[in-house]
C-alpha positions as CSV (number, residue, x, y, z in Angstrom):
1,X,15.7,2.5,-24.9
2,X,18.8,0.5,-24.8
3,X,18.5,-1.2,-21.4
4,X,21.7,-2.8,-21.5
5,X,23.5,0.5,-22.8
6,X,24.5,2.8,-19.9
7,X,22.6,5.9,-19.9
8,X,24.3,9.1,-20.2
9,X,23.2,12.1,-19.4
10,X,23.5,15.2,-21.4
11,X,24.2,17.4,-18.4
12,X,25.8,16.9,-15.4
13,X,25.2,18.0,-12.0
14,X,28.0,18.8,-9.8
15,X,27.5,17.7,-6.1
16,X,29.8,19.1,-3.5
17,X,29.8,17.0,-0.2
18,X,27.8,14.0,0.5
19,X,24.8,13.3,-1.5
20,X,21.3,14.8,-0.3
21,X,18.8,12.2,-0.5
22,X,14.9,12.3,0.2
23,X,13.2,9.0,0.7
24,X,9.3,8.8,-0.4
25,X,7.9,6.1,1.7
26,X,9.6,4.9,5.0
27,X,8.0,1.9,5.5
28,X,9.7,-1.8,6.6
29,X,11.4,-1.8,3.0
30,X,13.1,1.7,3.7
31,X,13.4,1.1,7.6
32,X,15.1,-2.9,7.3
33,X,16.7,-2.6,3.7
34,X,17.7,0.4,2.2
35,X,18.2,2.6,5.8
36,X,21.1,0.1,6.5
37,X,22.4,-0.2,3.2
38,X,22.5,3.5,2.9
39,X,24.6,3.6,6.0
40,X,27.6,1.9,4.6
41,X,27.9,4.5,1.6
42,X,29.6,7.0,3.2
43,X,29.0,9.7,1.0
44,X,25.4,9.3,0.8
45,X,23.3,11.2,3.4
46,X,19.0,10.9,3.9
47,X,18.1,14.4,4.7
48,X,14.4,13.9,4.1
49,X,11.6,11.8,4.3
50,X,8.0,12.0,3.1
51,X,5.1,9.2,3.6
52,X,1.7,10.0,4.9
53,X,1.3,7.6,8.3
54,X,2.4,8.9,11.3
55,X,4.0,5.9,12.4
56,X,6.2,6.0,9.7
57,X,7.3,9.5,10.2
58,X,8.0,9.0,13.4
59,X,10.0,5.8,12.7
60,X,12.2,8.0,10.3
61,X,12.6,10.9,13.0
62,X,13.8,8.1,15.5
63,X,15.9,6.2,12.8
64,X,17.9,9.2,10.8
65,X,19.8,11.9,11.9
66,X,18.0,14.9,12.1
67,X,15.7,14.2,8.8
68,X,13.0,16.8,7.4
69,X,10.0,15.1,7.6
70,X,6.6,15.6,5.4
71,X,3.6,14.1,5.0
72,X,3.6,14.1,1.5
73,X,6.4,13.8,-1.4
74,X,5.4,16.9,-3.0
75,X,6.1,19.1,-0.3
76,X,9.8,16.8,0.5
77,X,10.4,17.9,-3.1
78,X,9.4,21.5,-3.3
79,X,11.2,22.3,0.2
80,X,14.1,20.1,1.1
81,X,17.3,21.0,-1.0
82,X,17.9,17.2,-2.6
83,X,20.2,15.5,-4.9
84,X,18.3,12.5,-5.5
85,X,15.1,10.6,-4.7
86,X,15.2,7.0,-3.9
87,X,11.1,6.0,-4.4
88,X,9.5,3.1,-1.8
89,X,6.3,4.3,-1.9
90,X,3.5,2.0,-3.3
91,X,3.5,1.2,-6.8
92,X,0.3,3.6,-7.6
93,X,2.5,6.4,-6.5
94,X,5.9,5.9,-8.4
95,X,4.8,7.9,-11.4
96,X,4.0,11.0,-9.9
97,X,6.4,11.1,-7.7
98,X,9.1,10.4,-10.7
99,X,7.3,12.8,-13.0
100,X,7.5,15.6,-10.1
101,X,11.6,14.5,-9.1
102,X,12.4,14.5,-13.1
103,X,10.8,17.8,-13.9
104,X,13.6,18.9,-11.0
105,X,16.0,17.5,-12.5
106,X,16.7,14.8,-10.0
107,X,18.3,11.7,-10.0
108,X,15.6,8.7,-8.8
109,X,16.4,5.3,-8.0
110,X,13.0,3.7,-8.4
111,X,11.1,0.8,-6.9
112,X,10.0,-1.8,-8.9
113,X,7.1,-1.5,-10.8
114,X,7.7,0.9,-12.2
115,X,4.0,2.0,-12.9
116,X,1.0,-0.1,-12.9
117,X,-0.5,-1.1,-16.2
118,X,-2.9,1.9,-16.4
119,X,0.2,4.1,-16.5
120,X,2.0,3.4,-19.2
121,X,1.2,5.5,-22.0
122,X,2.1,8.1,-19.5
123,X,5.5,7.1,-19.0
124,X,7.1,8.7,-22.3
125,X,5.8,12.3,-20.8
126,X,8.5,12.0,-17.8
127,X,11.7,14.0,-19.0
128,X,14.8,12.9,-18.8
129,X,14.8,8.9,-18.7
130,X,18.4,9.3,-18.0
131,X,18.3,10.3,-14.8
132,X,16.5,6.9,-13.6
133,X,17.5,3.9,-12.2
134,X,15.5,1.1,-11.3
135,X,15.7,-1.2,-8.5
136,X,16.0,-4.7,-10.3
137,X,18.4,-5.6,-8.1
138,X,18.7,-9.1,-9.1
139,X,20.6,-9.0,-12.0
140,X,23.9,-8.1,-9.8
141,X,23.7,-10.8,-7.9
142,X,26.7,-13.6,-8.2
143,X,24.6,-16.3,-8.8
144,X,23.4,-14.1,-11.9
145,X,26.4,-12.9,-12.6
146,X,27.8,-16.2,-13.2
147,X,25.4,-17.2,-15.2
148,X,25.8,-14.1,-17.3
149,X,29.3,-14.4,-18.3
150,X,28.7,-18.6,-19.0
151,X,26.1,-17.4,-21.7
152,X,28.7,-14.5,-23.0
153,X,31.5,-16.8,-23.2
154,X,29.7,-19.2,-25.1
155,X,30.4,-21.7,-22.7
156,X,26.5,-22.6,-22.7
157,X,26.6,-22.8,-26.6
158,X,23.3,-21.4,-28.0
159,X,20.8,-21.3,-25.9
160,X,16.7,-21.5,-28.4
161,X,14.7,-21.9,-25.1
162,X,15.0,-20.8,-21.9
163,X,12.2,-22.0,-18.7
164,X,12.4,-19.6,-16.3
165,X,10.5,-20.1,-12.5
166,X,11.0,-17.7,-10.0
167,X,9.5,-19.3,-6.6
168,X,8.9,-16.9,-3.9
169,X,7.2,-17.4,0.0
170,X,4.0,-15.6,-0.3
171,X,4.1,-14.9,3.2
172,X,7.4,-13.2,3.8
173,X,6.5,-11.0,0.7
174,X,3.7,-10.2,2.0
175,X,5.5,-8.9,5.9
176,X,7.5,-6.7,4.2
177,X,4.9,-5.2,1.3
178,X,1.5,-5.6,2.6
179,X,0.0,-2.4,0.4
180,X,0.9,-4.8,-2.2
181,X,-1.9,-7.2,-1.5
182,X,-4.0,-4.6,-2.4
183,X,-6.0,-4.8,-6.2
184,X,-4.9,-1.7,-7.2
185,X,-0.7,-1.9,-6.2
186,X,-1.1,-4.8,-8.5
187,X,0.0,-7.6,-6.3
188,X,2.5,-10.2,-6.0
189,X,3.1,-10.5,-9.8
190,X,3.4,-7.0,-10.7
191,X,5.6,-6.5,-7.8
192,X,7.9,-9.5,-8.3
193,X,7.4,-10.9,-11.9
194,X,9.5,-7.8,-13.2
195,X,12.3,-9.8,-11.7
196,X,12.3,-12.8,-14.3
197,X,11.5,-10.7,-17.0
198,X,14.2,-8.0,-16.3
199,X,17.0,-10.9,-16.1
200,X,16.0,-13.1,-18.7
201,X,16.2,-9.5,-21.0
202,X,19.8,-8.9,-19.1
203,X,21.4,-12.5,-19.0
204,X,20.2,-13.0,-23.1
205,X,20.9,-9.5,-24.1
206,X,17.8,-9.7,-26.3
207,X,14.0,-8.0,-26.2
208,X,10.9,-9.8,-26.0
209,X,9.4,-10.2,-29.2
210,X,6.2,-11.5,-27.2
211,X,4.6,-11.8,-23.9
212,X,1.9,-13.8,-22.8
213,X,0.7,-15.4,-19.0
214,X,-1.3,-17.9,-17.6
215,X,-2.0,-18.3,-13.7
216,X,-3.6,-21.4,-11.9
217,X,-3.7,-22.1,-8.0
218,X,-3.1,-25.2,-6.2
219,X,-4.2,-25.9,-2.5
């Protein structure tokens, strides 16, 4: 799959009035982020929510107007008439739910990872791909943007080599995504290190030909 080529579906859902949108996980990324965000689109309207803490479902109830809340995404998606899904749910969670929202035939805009390694050979068994869109957010900002259209233009020349470091406070990830610090939602790297890899594929047009890590720590 193309993931510079725009992806086209084969059939097209006509929605009439604003869009009906479930949210799977309403925790600070969906209650600071994408709540207000969502706001400012005013055809777009949440209309349910699903995550399995109280607290959380009582923070959407107080939040949105009037949402349908469940305790589980399953049940959101079974009962609540929806357009689209927009998954913040931990990472070990985004494949079901995205299996469950494609079989549907739902739109989902998808947290990053988009499944943990264990996960992938699954990932060709979710029907249709084109129906998905991922949250790698980064490659639309300016700075990035810029950047982009230098390389494009040529005005770079020819880049052979590229270093690319993305620095981030440990900390302030870590307020926002604390599931994360958990082994098996892979962490800090799966969660963020998508980022470089997704925007050095997008500002170079180009696919890995290979991958390979190395960590260290420093005190």
């Amino acid at each position: 799959m193309d993931p510079h080529r725009p992806l086209v579906r084969t059939s097209r859902r006509t929605v009439s009035g604003p869009l009906r949108l479930g949210i799977a996980g309403f925790g600070r990324l969906a209650r600071d982020y994408y709540v207000p965000a969502l706001r400012t689109i005013p055809d777009a309207r949440v209309v349910a929510v699903a995550d399995p803490l109280s607290e959380s479902r009582a923070a959407a109830s107080e939040r949105l107007s009037s949402p349908e809340v469940y305790s589980d995404s399953a049940a959101m998606l079974e009962r609540s008439r929806l357009d689209a899904v927009l998954v913040a749910s931990p990472p070990s969670t985004h494949l079901p739910i995205w299996r469950d929202a494609a079989r549907r035939g739902l739109a989902v805009f998808l947290e990053k990872p988009v499944v943990l390694s264990s996960q992938i050979s699954e990932i060709e068994r979710v029907n249709p791909l084109p129906r998905l869109m991922l949250d790698f957010n980064r490659r639309f900002w300016p700075t990035y943007q810029r950047v982009g259209g230098l390389l494009r233009s040529g005005a770079l020349g020819n880049p052979v080599e590229v270093d690319f470091r993305l620095h981030t406070d440990i900390l302030s990830w870590s307020t926002v995504t604390r599931h994360r610090l958990a082994p098996e939602e892979g962490g800090i790297l799966h969660d963020l290190g998508g980022h470089a890899i997704d925007l050095a594929i997008d500002l170079f047009r180009n696919e890995p030909e290979t991958v390979t890590a190395e960590s260290g720590s420093r005190r």
